[in-house]
Backbone bond lengths (Angstrom), bond angles and torsions (degrees), N, CA, C in turn:
res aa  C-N    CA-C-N  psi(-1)  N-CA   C-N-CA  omega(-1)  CA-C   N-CA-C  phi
1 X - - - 1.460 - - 1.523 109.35 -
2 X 1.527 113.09 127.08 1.603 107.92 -166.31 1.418 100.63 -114.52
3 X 1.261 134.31 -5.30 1.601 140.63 159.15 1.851 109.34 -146.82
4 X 1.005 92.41 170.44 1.682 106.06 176.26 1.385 106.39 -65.29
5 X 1.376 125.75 153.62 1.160 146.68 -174.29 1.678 115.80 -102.97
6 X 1.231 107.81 -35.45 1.610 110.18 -175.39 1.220 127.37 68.30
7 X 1.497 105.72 24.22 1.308 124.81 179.18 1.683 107.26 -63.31
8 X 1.711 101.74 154.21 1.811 98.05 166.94 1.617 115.77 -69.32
9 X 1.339 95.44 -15.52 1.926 102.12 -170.11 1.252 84.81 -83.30
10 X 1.508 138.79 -62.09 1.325 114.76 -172.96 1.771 126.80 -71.24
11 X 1.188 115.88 23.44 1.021 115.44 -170.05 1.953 89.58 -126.69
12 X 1.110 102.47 -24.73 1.537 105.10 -175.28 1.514 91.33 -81.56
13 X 1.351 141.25 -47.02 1.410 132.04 177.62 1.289 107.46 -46.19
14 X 1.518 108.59 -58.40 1.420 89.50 -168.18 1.575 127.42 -76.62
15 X 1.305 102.39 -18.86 1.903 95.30 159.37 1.375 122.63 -50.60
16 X 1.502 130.98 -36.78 0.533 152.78 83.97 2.065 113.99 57.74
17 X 1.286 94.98 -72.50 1.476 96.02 -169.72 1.485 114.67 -101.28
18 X 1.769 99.51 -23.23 1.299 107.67 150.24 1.448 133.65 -35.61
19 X 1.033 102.38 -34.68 1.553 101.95 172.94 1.569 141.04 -85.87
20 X 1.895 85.79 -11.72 1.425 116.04 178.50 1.371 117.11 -92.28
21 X 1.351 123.02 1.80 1.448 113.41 -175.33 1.389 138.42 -86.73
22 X 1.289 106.54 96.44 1.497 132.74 -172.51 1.947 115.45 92.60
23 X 1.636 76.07 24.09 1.602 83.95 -166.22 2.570 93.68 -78.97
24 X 1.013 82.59 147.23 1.442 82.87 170.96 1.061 144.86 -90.42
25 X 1.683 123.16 7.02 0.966 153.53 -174.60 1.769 120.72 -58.94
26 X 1.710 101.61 -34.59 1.599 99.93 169.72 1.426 108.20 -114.63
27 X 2.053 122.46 36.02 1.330 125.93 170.56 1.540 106.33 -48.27
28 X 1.323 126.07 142.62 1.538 134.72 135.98 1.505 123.35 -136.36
29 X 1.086 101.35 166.79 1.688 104.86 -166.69 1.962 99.04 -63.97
30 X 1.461 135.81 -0.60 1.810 114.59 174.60 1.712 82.24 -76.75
31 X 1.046 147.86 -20.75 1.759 129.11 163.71 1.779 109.97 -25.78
32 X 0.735 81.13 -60.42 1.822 103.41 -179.92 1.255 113.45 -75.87
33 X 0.973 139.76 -40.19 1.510 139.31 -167.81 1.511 94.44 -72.16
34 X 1.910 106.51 -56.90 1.784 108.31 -155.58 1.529 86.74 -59.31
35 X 1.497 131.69 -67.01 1.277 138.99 -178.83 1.566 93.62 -4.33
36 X 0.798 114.32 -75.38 2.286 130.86 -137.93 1.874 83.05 -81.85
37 X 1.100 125.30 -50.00 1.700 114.16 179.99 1.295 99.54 -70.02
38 X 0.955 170.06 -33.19 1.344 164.37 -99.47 1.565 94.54 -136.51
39 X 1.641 107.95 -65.19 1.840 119.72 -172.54 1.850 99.18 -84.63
40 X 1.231 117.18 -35.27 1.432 96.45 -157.55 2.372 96.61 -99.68
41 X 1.298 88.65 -21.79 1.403 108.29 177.33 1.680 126.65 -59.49
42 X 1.607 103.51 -36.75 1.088 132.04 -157.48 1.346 114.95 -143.29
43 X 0.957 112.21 -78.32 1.993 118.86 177.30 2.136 99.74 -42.12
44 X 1.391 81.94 -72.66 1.678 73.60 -160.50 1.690 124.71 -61.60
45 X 1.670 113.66 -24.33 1.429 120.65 151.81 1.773 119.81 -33.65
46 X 1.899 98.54 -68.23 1.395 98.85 175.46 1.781 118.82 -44.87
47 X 1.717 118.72 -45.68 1.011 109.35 -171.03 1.381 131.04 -92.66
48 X 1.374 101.94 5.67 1.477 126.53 167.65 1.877 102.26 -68.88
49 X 1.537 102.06 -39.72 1.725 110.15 -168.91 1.479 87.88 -86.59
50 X 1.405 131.85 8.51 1.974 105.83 -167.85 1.402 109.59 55.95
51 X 1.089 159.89 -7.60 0.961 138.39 155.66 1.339 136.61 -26.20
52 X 1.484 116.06 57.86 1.256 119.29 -171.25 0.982 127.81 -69.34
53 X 1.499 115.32 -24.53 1.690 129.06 -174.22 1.627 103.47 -70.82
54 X 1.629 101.41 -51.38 2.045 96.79 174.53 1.654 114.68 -58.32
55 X 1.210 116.69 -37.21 1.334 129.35 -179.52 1.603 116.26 -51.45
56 X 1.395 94.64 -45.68 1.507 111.60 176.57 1.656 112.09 -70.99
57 X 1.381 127.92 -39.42 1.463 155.41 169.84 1.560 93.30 -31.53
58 X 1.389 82.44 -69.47 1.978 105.62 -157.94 0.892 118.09 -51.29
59 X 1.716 118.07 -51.45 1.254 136.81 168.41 1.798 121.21 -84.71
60 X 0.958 99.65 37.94 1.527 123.18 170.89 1.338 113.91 -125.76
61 X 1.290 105.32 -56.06 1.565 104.17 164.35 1.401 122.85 -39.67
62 X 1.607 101.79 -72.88 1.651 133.19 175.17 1.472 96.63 -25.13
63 X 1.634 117.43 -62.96 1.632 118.94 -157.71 1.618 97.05 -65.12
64 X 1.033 116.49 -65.20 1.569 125.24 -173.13 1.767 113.67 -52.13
65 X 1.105 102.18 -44.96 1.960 102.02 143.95 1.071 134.22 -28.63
66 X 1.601 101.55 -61.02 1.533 87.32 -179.00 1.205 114.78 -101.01
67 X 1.157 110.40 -2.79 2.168 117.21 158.38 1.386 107.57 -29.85
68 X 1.626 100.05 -63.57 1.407 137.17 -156.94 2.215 90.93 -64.19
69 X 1.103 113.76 -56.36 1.554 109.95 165.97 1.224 150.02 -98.61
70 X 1.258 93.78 23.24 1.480 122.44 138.05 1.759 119.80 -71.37
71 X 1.377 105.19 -50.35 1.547 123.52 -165.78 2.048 89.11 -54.68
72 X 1.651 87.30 -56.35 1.493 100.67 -175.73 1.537 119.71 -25.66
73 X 1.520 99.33 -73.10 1.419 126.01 170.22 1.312 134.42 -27.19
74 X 1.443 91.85 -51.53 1.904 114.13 175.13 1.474 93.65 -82.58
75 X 0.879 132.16 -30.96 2.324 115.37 175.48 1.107 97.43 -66.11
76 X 1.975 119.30 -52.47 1.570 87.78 -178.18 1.397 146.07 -51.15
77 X 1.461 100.20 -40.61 1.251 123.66 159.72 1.629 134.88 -24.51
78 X 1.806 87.19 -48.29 1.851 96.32 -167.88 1.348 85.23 -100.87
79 X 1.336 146.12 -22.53 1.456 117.90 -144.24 2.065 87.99 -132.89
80 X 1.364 105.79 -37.04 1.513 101.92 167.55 1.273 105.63 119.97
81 X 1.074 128.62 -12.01 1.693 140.27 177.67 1.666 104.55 -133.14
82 X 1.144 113.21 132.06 1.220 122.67 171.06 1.717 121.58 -80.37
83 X 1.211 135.68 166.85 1.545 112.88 174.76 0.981 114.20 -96.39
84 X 1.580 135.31 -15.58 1.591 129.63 146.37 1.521 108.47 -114.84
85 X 1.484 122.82 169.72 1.630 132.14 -176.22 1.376 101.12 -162.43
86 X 1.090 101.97 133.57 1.394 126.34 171.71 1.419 117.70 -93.51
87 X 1.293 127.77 116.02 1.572 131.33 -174.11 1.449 101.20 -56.23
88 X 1.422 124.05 162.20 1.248 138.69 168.21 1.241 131.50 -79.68
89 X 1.800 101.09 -31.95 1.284 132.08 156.25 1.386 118.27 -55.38
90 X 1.215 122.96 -5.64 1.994 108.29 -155.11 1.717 79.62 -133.58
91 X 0.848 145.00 5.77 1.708 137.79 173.78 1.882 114.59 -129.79
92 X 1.556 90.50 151.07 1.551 84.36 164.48 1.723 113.66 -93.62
93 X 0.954 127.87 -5.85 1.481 143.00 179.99 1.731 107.34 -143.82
94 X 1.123 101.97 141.05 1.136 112.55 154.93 1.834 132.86 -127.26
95 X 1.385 115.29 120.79 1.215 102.65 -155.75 1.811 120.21 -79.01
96 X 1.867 83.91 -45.82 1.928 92.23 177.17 1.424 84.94 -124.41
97 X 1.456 112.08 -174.70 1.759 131.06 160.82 1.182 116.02 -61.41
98 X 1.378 123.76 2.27 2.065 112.61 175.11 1.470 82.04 -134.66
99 X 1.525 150.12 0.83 1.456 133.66 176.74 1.180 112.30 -130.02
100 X 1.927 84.14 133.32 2.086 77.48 162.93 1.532 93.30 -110.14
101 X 1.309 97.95 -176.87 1.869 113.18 170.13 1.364 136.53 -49.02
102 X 1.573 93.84 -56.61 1.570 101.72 149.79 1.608 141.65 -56.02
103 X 1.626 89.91 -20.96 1.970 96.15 170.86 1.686 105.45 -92.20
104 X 1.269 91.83 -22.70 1.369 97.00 -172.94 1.916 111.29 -59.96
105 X 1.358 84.30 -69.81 2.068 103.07 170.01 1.808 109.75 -40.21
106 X 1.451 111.60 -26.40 1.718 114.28 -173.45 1.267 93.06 -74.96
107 X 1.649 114.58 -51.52 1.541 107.17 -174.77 1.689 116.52 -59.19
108 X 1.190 114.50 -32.64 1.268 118.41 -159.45 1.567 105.00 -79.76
109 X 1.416 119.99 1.73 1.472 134.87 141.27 1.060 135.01 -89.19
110 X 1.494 135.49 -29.28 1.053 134.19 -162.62 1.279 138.38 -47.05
111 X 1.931 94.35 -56.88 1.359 101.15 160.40 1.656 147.85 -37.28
112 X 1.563 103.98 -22.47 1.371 120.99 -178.41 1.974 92.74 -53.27
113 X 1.230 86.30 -36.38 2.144 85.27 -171.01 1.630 103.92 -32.88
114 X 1.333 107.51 -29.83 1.834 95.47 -176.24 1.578 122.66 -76.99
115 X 1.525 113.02 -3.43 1.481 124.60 150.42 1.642 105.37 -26.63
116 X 1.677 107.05 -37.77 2.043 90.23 -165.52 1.372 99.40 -111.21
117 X 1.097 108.37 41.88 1.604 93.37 -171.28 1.999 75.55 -99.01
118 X 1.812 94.04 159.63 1.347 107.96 179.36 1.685 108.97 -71.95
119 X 1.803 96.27 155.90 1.630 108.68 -157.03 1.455 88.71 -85.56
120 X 1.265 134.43 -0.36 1.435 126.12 176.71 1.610 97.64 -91.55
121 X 1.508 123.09 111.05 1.696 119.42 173.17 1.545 99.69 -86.01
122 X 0.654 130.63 34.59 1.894 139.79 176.51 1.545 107.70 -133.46
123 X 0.888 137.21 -39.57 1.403 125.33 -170.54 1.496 112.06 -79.95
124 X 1.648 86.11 147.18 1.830 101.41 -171.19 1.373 111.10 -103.20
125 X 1.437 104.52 157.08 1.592 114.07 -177.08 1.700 106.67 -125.03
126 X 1.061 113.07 99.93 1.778 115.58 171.72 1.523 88.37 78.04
127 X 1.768 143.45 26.31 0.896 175.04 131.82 1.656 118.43 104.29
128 X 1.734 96.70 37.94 1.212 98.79 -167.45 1.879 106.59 -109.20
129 X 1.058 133.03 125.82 1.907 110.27 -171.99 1.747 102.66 -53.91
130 X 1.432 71.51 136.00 1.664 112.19 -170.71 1.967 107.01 -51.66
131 X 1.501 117.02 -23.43 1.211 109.45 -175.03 1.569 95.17 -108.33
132 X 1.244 111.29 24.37 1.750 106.48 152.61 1.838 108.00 -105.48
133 X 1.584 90.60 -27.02 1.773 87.14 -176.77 1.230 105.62 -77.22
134 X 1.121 128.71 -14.10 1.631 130.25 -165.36 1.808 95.05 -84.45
135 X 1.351 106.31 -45.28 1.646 115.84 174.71 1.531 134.06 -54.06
136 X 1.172 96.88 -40.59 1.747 115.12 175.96 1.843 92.05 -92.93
137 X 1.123 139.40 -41.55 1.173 112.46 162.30 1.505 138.33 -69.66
138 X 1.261 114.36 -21.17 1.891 140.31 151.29 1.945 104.47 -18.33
139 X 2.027 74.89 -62.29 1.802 107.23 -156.19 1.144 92.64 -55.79
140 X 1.757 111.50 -58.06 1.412 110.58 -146.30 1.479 107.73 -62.11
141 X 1.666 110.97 -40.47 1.855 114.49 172.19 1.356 108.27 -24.44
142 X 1.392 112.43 -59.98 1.620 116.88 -148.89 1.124 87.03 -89.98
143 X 1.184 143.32 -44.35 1.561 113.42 -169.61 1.410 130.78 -70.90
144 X 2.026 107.41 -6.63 1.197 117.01 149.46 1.098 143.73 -63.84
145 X 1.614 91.37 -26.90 1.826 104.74 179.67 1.665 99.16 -95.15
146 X 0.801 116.87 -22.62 1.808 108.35 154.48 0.968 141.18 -53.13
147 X 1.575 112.82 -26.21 1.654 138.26 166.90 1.669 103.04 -60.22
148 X 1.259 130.60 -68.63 1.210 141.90 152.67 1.344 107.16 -18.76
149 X 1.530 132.75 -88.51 1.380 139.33 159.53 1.180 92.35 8.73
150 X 1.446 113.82 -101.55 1.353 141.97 -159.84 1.556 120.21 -21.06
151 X 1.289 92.80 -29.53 1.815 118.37 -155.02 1.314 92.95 -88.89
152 X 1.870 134.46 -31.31 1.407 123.45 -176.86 1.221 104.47 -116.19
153 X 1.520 101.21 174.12 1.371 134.54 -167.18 2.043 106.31 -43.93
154 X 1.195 99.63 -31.47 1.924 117.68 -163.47 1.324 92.04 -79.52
155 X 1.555 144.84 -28.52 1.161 125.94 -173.08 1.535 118.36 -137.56
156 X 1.379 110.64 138.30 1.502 101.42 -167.84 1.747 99.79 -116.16
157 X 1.341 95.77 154.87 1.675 110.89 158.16 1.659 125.48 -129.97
158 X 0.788 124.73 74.00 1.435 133.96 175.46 1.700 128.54 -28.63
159 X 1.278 100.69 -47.69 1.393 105.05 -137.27 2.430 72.58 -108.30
160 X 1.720 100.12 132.44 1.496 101.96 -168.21 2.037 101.77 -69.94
161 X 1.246 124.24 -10.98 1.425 134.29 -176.49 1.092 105.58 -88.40
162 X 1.870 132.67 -30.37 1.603 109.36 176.64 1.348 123.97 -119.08
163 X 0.895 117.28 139.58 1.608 137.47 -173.05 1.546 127.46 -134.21
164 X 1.680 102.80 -135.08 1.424 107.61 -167.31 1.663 101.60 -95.80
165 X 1.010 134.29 5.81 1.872 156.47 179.37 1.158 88.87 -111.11
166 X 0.994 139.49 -93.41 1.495 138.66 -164.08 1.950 100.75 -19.71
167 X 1.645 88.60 -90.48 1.298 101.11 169.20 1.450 144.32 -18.81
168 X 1.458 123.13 -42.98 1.294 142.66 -178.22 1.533 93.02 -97.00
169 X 1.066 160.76 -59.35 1.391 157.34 176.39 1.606 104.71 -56.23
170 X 1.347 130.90 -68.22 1.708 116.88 -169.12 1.452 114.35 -104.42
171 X 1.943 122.04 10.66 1.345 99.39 175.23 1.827 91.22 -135.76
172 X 1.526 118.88 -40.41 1.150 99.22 175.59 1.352 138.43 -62.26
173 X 1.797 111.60 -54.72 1.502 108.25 136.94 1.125 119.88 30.39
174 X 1.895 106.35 -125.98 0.922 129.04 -172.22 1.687 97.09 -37.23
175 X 1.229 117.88 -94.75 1.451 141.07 178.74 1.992 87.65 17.76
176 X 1.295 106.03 -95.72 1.513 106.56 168.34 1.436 135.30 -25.44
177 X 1.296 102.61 -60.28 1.409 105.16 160.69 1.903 136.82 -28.59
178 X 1.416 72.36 -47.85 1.589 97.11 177.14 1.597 112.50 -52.94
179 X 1.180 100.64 -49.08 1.672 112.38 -161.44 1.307 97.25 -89.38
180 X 1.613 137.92 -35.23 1.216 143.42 164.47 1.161 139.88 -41.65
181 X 1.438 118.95 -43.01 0.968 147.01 -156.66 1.925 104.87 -115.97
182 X 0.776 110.18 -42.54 1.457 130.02 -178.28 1.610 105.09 -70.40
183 X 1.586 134.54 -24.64 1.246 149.23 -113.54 2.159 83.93 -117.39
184 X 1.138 88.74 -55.88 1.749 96.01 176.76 1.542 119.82 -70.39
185 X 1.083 109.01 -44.35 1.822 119.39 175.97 0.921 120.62 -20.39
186 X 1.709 132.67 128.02 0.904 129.12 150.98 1.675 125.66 -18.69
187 X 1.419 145.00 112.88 1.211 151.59 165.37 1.414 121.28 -4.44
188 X 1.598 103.49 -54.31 1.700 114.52 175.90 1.195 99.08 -79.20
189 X 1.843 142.36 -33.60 1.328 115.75 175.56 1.639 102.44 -71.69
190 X 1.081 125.92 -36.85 1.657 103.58 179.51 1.505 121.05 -58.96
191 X 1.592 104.77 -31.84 1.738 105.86 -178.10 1.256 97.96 -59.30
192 X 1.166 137.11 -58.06 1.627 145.49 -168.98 1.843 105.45 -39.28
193 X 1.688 101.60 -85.94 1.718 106.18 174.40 1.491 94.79 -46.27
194 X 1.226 152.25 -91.10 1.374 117.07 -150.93 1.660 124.16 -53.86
195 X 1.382 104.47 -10.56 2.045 89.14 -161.43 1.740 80.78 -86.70
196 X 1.620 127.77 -34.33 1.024 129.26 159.56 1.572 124.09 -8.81
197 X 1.218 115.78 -85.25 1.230 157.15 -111.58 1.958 84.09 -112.91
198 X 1.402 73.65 -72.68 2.487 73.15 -178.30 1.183 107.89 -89.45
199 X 1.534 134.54 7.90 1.860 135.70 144.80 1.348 84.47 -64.38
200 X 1.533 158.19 -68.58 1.456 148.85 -141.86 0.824 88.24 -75.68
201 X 1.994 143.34 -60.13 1.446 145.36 -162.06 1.836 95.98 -54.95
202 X 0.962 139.76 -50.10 0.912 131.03 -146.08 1.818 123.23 -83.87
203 X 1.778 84.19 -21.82 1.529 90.17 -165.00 1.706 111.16 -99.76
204 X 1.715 91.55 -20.37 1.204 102.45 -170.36 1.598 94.79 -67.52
205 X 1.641 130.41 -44.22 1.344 145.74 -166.63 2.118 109.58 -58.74
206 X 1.670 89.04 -38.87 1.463 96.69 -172.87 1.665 89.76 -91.68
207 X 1.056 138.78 -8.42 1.696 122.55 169.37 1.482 124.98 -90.93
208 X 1.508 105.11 -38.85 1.826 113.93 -178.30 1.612 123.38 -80.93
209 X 1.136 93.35 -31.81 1.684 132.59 -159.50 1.920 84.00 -61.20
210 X 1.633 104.28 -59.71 1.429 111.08 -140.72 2.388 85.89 -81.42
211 X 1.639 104.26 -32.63 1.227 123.86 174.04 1.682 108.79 -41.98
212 X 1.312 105.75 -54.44 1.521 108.38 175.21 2.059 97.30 107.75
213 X 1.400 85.84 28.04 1.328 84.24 -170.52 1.364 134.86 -104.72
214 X 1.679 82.23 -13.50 1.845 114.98 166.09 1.551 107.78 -130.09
């Protein structure tokens, strides 16, 4: 599926999940499991190695993620369909209307991907810098494996204009970028974009959240 269909079934799913959000009704204990692989699997390995630059990556991504589903959240809100949805059926939690826990915890790794980007931050590829080509190729992955998504029951697209173009141009993109670009920076410019980035995550979460608005 390469855009939304605008079907009543896909529009009936996602009412659908509306009702499920953060509701606890499909809790099970992989809540806990992904949690503990994720921080003790990953996080604390990297920071055992200092790896501050992936650390910084990861959590660049992560912040700009959930920017990105927040943004989500509030369309559903104003317009009634969100531009992605997560079934209710396919998670044990669900956090907003385009995340569950488990997509959530994938993101909250992803960024590490800039571990392979080349140790030269100057060199060009087809003469473009190499940690933009590494980015638009990042994007392009996931917005393939989103096509798939799209195709089952776990992920919805509503709206007949957004898809796997949509997607890879205004959310994967950036998304990469973030972690790419951020990955070389001076230390204090990374402290900055993140206190940035999850100061917005944080306030926007403690203002809408309590609003009823996400």
């Amino acid at each position: 599926m390469l855009f939304g269909d605008g079907s009543a079934l896909a529009m009936q799913a996602a009412d659908a999940a509306k009702l499920a959000i953060r509701s606890v009704d499909n809790f099970d204990w992989t809540f806990i499991a992904i949690m503990a692989l994720v921080v003790n699997g990953v996080y604390i390995p990297q920071i055992k190695k200092k790896n501050w630059n992936g650390i910084c990556a990861a959590l660049a991504l992560y912040g700009v993620h959930w920017l990105y589903e927040i943004a989500n959240a509030v369309i559903c809100t104003l317009t009634g369909y969100a531009l992605w949805t997560v079934s209710a059926e396919s998670t044990s939690f669900m956090l907003l209307i385009g995340v569950s826990w488990e997509l959530s915890m994938m993101f909250s790794i992803a960024g590490f991907s800039a571990d392979i980007l080349p140790e030269d931050k100057d060199m060009k590829i087809f003469g473009i810098n190499n940690r933009i080509v590494f980015a638009i190729g990042q994007a392009a992955f996931f917005s393939v494996f989103e096509i798939f998504l799209a195709s089952t029951p776990a992920f919805i697209w509503v709206y007949k204009w957004w898809g796997a173009l949509p997607v890879f141009i205004t959310t994967y993109i950036p998304f990469f970028l973030a972690a790419y670009l951020i990955y070389d920076k001076p230390r204090a410019a990374q402290k900055k974009f993140l206190a940035i980035v999850w100061g917005a995550v944080a306030v926007l979460l403690a203002v809408l959240i309590p609003l009823g608005i996400i």
